[in-house]
VOMARDO-415633 format. One line per 4 residues: their letters; for each residue x, y, z of C-alpha. Coordinates in Angstrom, 3 decimals, always signed. Example, Ala and Ser with C-alpha at 12.3 -4.5 7.8 and 13.67 -1.06 7.14 Angstrom:
BEGIN
as = +12.300,-4.500,+7.800 ~ +13.670,-1.060,+7.140
This chain:
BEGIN
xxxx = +104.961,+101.346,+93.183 ~ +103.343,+98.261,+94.361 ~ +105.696,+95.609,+94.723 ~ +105.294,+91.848,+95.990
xxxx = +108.761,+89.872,+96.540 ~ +109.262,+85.992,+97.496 ~ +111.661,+86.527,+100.468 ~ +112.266,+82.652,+100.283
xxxx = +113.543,+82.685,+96.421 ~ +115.524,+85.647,+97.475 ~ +117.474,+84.009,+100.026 ~ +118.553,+81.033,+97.560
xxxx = +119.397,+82.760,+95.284 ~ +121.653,+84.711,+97.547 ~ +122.953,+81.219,+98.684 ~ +124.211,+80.574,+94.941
xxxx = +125.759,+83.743,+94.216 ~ +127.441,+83.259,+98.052 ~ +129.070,+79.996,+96.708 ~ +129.817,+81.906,+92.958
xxxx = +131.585,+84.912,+95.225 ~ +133.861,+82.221,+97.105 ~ +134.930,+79.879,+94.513 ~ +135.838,+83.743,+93.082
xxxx = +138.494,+83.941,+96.137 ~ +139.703,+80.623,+95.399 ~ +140.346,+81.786,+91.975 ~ +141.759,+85.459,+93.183
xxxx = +143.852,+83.140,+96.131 ~ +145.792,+81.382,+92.612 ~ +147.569,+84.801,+91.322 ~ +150.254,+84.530,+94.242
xxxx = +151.397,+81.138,+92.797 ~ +150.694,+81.919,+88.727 ~ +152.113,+85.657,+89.005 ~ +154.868,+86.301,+91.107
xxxx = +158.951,+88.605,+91.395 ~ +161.328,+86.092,+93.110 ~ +164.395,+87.730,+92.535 ~ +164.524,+91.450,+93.444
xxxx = +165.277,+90.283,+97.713 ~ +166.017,+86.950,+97.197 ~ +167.751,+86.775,+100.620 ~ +165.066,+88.652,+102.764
xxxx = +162.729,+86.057,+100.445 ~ +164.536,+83.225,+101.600 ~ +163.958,+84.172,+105.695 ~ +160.802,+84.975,+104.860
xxxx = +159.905,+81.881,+103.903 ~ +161.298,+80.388,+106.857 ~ +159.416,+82.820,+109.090 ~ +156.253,+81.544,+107.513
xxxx = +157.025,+78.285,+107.544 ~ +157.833,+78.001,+111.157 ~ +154.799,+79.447,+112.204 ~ +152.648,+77.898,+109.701
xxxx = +149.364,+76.649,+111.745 ~ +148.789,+80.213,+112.809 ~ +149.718,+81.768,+109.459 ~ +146.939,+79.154,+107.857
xxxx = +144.707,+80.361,+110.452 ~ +144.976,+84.068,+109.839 ~ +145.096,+84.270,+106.110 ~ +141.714,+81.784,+106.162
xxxx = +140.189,+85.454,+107.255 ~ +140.316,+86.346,+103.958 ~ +137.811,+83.469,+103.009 ~ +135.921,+83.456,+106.211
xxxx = +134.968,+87.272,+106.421 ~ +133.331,+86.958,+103.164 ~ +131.199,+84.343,+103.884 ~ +130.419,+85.832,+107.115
xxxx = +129.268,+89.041,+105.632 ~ +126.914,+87.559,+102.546 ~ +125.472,+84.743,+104.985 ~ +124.533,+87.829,+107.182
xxxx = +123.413,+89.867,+103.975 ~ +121.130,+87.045,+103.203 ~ +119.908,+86.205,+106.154 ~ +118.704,+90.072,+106.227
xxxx = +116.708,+89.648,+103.327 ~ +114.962,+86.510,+104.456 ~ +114.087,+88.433,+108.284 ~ +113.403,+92.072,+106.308
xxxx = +109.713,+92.841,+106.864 ~ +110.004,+95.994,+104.418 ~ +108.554,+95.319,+100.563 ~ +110.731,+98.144,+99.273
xxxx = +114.076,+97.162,+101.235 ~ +113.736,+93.672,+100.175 ~ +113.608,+94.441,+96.914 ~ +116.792,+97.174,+97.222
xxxx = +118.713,+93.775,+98.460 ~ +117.829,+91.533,+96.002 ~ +118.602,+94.090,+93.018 ~ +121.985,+94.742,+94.979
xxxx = +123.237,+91.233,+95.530 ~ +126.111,+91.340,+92.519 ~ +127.897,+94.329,+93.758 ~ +127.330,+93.703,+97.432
xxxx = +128.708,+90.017,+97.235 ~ +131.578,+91.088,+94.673 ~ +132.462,+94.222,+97.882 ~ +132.557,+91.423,+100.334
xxxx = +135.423,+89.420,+98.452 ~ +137.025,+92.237,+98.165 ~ +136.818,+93.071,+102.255 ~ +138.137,+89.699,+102.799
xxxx = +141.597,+90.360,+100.713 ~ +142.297,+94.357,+102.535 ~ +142.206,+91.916,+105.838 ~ +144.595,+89.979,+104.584
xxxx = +146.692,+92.363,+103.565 ~ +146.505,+93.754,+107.414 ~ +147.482,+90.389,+108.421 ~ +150.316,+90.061,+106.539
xxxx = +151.277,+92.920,+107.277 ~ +151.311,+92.046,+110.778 ~ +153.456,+89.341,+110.368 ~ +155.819,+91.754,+108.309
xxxx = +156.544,+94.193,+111.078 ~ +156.667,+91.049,+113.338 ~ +158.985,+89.129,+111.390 ~ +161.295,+92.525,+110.995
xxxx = +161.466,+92.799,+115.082 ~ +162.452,+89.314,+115.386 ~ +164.892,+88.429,+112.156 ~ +165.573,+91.939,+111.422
xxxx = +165.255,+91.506,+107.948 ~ +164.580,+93.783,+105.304 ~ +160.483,+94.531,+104.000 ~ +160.482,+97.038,+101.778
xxxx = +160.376,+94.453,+98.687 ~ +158.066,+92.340,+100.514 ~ +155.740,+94.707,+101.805 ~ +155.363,+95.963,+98.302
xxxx = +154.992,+93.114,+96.638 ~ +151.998,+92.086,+99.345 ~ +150.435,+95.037,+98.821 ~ +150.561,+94.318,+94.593
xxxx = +149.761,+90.897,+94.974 ~ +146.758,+92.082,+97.829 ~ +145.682,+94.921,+94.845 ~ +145.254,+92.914,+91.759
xxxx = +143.703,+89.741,+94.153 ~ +141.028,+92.290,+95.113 ~ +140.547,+93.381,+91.615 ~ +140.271,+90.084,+89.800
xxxx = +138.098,+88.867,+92.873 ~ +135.760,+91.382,+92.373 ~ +135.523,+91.514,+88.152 ~ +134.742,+88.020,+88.234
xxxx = +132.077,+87.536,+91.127 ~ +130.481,+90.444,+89.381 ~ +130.140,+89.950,+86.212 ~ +129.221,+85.875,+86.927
xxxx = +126.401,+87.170,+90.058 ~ +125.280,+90.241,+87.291 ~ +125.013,+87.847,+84.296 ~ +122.804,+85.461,+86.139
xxxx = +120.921,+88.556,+88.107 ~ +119.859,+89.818,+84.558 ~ +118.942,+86.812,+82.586 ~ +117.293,+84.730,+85.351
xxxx = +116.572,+86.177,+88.667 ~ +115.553,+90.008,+88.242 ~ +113.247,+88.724,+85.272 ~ +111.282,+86.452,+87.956
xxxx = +111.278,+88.764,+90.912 ~ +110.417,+91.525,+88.521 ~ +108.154,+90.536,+85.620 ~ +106.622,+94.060,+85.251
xxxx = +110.077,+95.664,+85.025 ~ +110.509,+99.080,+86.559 ~ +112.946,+98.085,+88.817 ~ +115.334,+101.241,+88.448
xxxx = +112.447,+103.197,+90.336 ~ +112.672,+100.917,+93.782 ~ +113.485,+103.887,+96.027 ~ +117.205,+103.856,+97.767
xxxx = +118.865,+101.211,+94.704 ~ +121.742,+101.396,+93.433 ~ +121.693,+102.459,+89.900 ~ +125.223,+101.777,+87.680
xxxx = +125.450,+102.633,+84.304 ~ +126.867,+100.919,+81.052 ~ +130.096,+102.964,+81.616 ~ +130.755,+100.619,+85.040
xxxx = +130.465,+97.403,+83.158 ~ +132.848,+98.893,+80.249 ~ +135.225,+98.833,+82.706 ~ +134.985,+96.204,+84.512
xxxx = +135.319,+94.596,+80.845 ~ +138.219,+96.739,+80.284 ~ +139.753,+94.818,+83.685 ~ +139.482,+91.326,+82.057
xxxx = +140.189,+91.476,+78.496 ~ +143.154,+94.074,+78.699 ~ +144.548,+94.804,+82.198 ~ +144.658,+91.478,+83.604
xxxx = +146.583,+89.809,+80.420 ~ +148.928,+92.334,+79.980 ~ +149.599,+92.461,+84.011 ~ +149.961,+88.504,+84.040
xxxx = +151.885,+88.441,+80.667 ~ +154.459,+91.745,+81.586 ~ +154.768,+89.321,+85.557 ~ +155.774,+85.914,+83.798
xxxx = +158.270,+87.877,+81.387 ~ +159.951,+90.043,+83.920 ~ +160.234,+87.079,+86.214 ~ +161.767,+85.290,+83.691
xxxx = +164.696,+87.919,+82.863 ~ +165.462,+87.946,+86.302 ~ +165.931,+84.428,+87.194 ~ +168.196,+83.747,+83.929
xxxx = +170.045,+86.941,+84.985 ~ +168.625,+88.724,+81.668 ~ +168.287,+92.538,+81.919 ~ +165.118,+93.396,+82.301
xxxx = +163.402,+94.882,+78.992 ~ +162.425,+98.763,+79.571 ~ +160.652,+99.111,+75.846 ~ +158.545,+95.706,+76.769
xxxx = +157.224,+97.791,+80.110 ~ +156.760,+101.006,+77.805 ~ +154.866,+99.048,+75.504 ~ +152.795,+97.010,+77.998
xxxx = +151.875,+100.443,+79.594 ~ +150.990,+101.850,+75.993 ~ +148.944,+98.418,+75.430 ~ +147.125,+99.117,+78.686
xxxx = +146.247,+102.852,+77.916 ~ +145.333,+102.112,+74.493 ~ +142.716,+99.295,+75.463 ~ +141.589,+102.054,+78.022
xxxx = +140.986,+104.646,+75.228 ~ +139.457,+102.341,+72.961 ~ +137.008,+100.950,+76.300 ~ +135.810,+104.766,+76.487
xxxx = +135.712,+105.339,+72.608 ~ +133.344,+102.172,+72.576 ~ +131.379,+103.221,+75.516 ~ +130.716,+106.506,+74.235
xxxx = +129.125,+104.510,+70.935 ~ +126.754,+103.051,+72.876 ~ +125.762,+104.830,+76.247 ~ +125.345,+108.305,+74.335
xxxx = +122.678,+107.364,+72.237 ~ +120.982,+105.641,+74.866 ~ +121.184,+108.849,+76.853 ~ +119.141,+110.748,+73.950
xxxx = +116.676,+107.870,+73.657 ~ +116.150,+108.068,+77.342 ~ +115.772,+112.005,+77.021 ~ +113.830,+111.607,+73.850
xxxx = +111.338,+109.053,+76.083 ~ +111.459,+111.346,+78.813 ~ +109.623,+114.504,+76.484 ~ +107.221,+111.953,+74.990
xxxx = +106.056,+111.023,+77.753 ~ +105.170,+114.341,+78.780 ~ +103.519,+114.418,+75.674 ~ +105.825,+115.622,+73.429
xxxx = +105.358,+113.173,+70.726 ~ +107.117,+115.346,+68.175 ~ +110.386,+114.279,+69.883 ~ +112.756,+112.092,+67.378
xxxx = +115.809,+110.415,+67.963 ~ +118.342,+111.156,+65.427 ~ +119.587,+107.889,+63.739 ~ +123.346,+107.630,+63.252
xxxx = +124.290,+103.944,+61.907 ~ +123.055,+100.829,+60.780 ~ +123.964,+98.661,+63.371 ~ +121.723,+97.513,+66.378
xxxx = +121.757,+100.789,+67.950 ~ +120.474,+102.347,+64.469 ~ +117.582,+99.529,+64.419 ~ +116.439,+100.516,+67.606
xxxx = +116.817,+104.158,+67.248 ~ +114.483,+103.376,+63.361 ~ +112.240,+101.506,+65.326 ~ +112.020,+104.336,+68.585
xxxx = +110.762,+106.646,+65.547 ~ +108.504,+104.390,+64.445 ~ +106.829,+103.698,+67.913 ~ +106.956,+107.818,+68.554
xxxx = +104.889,+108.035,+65.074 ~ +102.131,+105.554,+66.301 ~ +102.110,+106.615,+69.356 ~ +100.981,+110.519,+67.945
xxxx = +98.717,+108.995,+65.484 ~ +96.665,+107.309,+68.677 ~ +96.500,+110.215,+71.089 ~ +95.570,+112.389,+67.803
xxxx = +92.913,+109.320,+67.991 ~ +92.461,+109.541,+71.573 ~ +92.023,+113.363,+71.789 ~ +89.255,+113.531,+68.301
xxxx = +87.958,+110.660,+70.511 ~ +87.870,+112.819,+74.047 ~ +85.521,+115.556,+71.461 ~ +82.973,+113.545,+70.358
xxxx = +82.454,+111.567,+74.118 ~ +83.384,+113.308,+77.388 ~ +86.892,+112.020,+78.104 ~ +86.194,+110.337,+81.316
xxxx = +83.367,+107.917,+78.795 ~ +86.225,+107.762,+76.823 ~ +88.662,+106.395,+79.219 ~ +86.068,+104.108,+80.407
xxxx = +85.315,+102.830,+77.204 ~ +89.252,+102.141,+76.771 ~ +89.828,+100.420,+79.870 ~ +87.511,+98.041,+79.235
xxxx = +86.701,+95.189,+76.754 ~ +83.864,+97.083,+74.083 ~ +80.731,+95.382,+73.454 ~ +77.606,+95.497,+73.590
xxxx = +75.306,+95.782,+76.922 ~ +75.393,+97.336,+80.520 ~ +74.182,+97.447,+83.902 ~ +71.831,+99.516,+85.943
xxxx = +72.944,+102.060,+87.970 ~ +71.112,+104.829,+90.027 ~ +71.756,+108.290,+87.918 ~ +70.071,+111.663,+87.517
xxxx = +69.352,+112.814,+84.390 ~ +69.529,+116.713,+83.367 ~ +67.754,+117.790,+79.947 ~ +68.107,+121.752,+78.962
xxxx = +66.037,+122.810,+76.324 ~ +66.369,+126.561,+74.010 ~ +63.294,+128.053,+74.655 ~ +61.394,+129.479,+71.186
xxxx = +64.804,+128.216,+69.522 ~ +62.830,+127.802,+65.697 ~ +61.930,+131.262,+66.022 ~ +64.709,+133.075,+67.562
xxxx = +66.810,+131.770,+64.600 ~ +64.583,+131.760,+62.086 ~ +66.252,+135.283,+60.541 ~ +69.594,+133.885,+61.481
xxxx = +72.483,+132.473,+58.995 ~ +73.196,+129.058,+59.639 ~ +76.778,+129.746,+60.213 ~ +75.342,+132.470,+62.718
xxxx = +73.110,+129.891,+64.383 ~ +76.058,+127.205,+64.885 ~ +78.408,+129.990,+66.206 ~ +75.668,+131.011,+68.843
xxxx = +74.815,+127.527,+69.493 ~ +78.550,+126.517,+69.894 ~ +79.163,+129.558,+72.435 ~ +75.879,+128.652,+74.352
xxxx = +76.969,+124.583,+74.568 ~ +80.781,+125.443,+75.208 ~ +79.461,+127.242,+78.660 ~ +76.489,+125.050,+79.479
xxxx = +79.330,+122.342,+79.337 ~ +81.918,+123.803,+81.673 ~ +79.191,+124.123,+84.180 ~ +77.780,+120.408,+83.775
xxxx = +81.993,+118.767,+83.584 ~ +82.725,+121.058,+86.725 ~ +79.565,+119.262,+88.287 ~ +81.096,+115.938,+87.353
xxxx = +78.105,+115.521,+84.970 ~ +78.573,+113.985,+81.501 ~ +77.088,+115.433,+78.305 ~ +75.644,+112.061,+77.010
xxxx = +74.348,+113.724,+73.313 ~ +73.065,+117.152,+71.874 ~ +69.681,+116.774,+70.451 ~ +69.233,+119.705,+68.306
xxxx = +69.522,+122.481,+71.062 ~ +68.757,+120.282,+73.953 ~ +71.791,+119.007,+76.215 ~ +71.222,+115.574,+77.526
xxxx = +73.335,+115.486,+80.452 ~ +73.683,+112.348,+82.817 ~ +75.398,+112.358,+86.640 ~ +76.573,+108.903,+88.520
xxxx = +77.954,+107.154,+85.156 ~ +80.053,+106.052,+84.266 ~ +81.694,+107.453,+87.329 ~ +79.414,+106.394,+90.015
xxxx = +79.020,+109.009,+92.862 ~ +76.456,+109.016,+95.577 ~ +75.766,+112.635,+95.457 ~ +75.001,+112.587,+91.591
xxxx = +71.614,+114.288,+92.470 ~ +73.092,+117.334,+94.222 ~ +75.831,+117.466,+91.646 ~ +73.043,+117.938,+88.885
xxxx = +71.338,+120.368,+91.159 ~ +74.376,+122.750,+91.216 ~ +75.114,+122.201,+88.036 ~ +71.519,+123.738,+86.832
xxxx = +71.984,+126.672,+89.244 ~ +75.041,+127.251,+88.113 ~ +74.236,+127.225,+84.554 ~ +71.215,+129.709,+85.304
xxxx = +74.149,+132.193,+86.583 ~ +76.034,+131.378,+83.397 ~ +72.913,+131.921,+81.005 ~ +72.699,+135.443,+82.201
xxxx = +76.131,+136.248,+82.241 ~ +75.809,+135.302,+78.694 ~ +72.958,+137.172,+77.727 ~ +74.849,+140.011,+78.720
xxxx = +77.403,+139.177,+76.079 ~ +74.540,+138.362,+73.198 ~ +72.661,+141.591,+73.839 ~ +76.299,+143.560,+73.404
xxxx = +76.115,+141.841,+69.995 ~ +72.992,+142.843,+69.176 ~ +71.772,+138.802,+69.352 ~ +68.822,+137.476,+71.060
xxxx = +68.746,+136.465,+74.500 ~ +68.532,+132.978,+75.564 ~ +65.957,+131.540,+77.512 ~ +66.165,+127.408,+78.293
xxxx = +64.270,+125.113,+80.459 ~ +65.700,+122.376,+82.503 ~ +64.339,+118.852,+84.227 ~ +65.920,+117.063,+86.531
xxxx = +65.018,+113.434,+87.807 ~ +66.369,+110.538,+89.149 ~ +66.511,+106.918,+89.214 ~ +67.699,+103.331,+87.600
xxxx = +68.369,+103.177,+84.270 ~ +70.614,+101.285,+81.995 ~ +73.874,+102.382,+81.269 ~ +76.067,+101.342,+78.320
xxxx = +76.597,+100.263,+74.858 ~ +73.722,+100.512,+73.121 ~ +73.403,+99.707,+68.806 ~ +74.963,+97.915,+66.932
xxxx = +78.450,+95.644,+66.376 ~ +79.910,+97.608,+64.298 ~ +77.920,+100.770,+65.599 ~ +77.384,+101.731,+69.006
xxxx = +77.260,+104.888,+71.639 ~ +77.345,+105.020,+75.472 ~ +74.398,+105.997,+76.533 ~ +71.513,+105.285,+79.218
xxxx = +67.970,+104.046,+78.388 ~ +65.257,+103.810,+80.639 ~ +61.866,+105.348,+81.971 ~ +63.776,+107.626,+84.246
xxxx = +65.093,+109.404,+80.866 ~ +62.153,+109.639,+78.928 ~ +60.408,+111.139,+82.319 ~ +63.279,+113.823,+82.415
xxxx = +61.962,+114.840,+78.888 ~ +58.587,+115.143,+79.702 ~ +59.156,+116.765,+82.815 ~ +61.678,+119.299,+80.912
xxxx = +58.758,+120.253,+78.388 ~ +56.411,+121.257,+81.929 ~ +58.983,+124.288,+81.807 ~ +56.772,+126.381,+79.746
xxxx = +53.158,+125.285,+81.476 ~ +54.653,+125.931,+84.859 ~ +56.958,+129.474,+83.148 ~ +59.926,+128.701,+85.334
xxxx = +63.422,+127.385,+84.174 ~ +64.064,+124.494,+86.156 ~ +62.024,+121.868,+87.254 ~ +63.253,+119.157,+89.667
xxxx = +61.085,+115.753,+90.198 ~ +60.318,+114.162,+93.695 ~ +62.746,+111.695,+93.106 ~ +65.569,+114.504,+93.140
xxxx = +63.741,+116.949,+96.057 ~ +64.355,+113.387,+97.864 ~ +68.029,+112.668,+97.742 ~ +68.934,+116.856,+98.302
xxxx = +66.242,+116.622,+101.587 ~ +67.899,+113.326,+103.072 ~ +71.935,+114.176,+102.040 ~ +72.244,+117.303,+101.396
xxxx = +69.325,+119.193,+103.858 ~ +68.285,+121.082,+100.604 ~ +64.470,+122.354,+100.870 ~ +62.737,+123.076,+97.400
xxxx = +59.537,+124.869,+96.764 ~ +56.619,+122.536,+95.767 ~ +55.146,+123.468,+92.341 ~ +52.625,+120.992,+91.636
xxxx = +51.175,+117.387,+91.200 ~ +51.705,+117.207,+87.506 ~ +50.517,+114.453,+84.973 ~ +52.987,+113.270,+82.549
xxxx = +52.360,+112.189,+79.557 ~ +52.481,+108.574,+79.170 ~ +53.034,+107.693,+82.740 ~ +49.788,+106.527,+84.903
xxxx = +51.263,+108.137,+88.475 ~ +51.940,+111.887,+88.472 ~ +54.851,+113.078,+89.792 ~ +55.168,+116.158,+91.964
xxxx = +57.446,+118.829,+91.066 ~ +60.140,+121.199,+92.441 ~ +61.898,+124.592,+92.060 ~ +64.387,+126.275,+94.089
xxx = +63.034,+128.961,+96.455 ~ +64.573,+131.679,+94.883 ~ +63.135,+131.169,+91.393
C-alpha cells in the first residue's frame, strides 16, 4: 500500500486536538466542585482543608501535574510525527491521535491521584487525622475525572478525525490496512456513548441527591441507590441490545464482501428491516447482482479475446487507432484440411477442430503469445503485444516447437479414434507493425496490420514447396542468433509473392 502523508498538516492538526484534550481536563478538573460527599468525615474534612490550605503554593504546584503531563506527552507525540521519516508510521500516528490524546488526559489524573495521595499519608503523620473517607473519596473523584476526561476528548478528537482530517490525509480510503493501527470497533464507541448519556447523569444526579440528605440530616434513600443502579444496568443492556442491531449485520456484510471478493458473487446478505441498515443491506444485493452480471461479461469477454487483450482493452480508454510496436507473428495452417474433412460431419469437424485449437493454444498462452483470430483452420498468433517483451521472437520459436511435440502427441490420440492425422505448417517472422483497434465505432477488434503479417502468410504457404513444418524468416533467425545464441539451418532464398526482396528462410536443425 502506497501511501503519501503531509507530515506538516499532521502536526496541526495534532496541535488542535492537543488544545481540544486540555480544555477536556479543565472540564474533568470541574466534577470536584459540581459533585461532591461533605458530610460522611466532616471533622477529618475540616483539617483537611486546613492542611491544604496552609501549604497551598506547593499543593497548586503539584496538582498542575495533572495538566502539565498531558501536554507534555501530546506535544512530544506530535512532535514525533512531524521528525518520523517512516510513510507507514506516520500514518499509524495520525489515524491514532483520538485515543492517544484522550490516554494522555487520562495519565495526567492517575498522577494526581499519586499526589494526593502523598499529601494524604503526609497529612496523617503530621495531624494524625483520619483518611479512610478521604482517600476514598480521592480515589472516586480521581476515577470518574479520568473517565469523563477521556469520553469527551474522544469523542470531540474522533468526530473531527472522521469528518475532516482522515478524509484529507486519506482520500483513497483503506486506511484500516496501514500495518501496526489500531483498529476499534462500533462496540467501543457504544460505550463510550453509554458513559455520557447514562452513567455520568445518573452518577452526578444520585451525588447532588445524597449530598443533599446528608447536609439537611435526611436519611439517606436506599431504594433511590437501588434504582439508580437498576437505571445504570438497564441503559447498559439496552447499549448492548442496540449495538448488537447494528455491528452484527455489519459483520455479515463484511463476511459477505469478504467471499465476493474471492469471487463468490453468489454471496447475499440477508435483509432483516427497513431501516438504514435494511437500505444498505437492499442495495449490497443489488451491487452483488451487477457485479456477477459484469464478470459473467468479463469472462464471455476473456473467450472471444485472450484475457490479457481483454484486460488491456479495459484499462484503457477504447477507440479507435494504435501504435507500432516490434512483434513476431506466428501463422499455423491444417495441411490438406478440405480434404481430410471432406467425409466428415460438421459436428465431427468442429469437435476435431476444437480439440486441435484447445492444444495449439495452451502451447502459444504458455509462450506468452496471443491468439489474435482463427481463420478457418489457421491460428493467427501474435508475440510482444499487447504485452511488450523483448524476447517475443524466441517466445514464438518455442512456442512452434512446442506445438510440433503437441501435434504428435495428438495424433496419437486421433489415430486411437480411428481420425486422420494432422499435419500443419507454420511461419514465423518479425518486425513493426501496427497494433490496435482497427474497424469501426461501433465495431472494432484488436488486431495488428502491417507488411510483416501479410509476409508471415506468404511465408507460412512456402511450407508445402519447401515439405517441412516450420519455416522461420531472417528477421526471426536474427533476434534467436544475437539473444538467444540459437543457430537455424538455412533453407533457401525464397521469393514471396508480392514483395520485390526475397527473404531467406530457416528451420531448426533437427527438422
Amino acid at each position: 500500500m502506497e501511501i503519501n502523508i503531509d507530515r506538516k498538516y499532521c502536526f496541526k492538526i495534532s496541535l488542535v486536538y492537543f488544545v481540544a484534550c486540555l480544555f477536556a481536563n479543565f472540564a474533568g478538573a470541574m466534577i470536584p466542585v459540581t459533585m461532591t460527599f461533605q458530610a460522611f468525615d466532616t471533622q477529618n474534612m475540616l483539617h483537611w482543608k486546613e492542611f491544604l490550605d496552609s501549604h497551598k503554593l506547593l499543593v497548586n504546584i503539584c496538582m498542575n501535574l495533572s495538566f502539565v503531563i498531558p501536554i507534555i506527552f501530546c506535544l512530544c507525540y506530535s512532535f514525533s510525527i512531524l521528525n518520523t521519516k517512516q510513510e507507514e508510521v506516520v500514518a499509524k500516528k495520525a489515524v491514532n491521535l483520538p485515543i492517544y490524546f484522550s490516554s494522555f488526559g487520562c495519565v495526567g489524573w492517575g498522577v494526581n491521584l499519586l499526589i494526593e495521595i502523598f499529601f494524604l499519608i503526609y497529612a496523617k503523620l503530621t495531624l494524625h487525622i483520619n483518611i479512610l473517607y478521604l482517600l476514598s473519596s480521592s480515589a472516586v473523584f480521581s476515577f470518574l475525572e479520568m473517565i469523563f476526561t477521556f469520553v469527551v476528548s474522544y469523542l470531540v478528537l474522533e468526530t473531527v478525525n472522521r469528518s475532516a482530517f482522515l478524509p484529507r490525509l486519506f482520500p483513497n480510503g483503506n486506511i484500516s490496512k496501514i500495518p501496526g493501527i489500531r483498529k476499534f470497533s462500533l462496540n467501543f464507541l457504544f460505550i463510550v456513548f453509554f458513559i455520557t448519556i447514562c452513567f455520568f447523569p445518573i452518577v452526578f444526579l444520585l451525588s447532588s441527591l445524597i449530598a443533599v440528605q446528608i447536609n439537611n440530616g435526611i436519611k439517606i434513600d436506599k431504594d433511590t441507590v437501588i434504582m439508580s443502579i437498576l437505571l445504570m444496568m438497564s441503559g447498559f443492556a439496552l447499549t448492548i441490545v442496540f449495538m448488537k442491531l447494528f455491528t452484527v449485520p455489519l459483520k455479515i456484510l463484511t463476511h459477505t464482501t469478504e467471499k465476493i471478493k474471492n469471487g463468490d458473487y453468489n454471496s447475499k446478505t440477508n435483509v432483516v428491516s427497513n431501516d438504514e441498515m435494511g437500505i444498505l443491506s437492499d442495495a449490497f444485493n443489488e451491487m452483488t447482482d451487477s457485479l456477477k452480471e459484469k464478470e459473467f461479461m468479463r469472462n464471455v469477454f476473456g473467450k472471444v479475446v485472450d484475457p490479457r487483450v481483454r484486460n488491456y482493452l479495459l484499462s484503457k480508454d477504447v477507440k479507435l487507432g494504435g501504435e507500432t510496436c516490434e512483434t513476431t507473428i506466428m501463422f499455423c495452417d491444417i495441411r490438406n484440411f478440405t480434404a481430410m474433412t471432406e467425409n466428415m460431419s460438421p459436428e465431427d469437424v468442429v469437435a476435431m477442430l476444437n480439440i486441435y485449437f484447445t492444444e495449439m493454444g495452451k502451447c502459444i498462452e504458455k509462450n506468452h503469445g496471443i491468439i489474435n483470430k482463427y481463420i478457418g483452420d489457421a491460428i493467427m498468433a501474435i508475440f510482444g503485444v499487447p504485452i511488450k517483451s523483448e524476447n517475443h521472437a524466441f517466445d514464438a520459436y518455442n512456442a512452434a516447437l512446442e506445438m510440433r511435440k503437441s501435434l504428435f502427441e495428438l495424433n496419437k490420440t486421433l489415430t486411437m479414434k480411428k481420425m486422420s492425422e494432422i499435419k500443419f505448417g507454420i511461419a514465423l517472422h518479425s518486425g513493426n507493425v501496427l497494433a490496435g483497434n482497427i474497424g469501426s465505432e461501433n465495431r472494432m477488434e484488436y488486431t495488428v496490420i502491417g507488411d510483416v503479417v501479410n509476409t508471415t502468410s506468404r511465408i507460412e504457404s512456402l511450407c508445402k514447396v519447401y515439405k517441412t513444418d516450420l519455416l522461420i524468416s531472417e528477421s526471426v533467425a536474427d533476434l534467436l542468433s544475437a539473444r538467444q545464441k540459437i543457430k537455424l539451418h538455412f533453407v533457401d532464398e525464397a521469393q514471396i509473392r508480392g514483395k520485390q526482396n526475397s527473404v531467406r528462410l530457416y528451420e531448426p536443425y533437427d527438422i
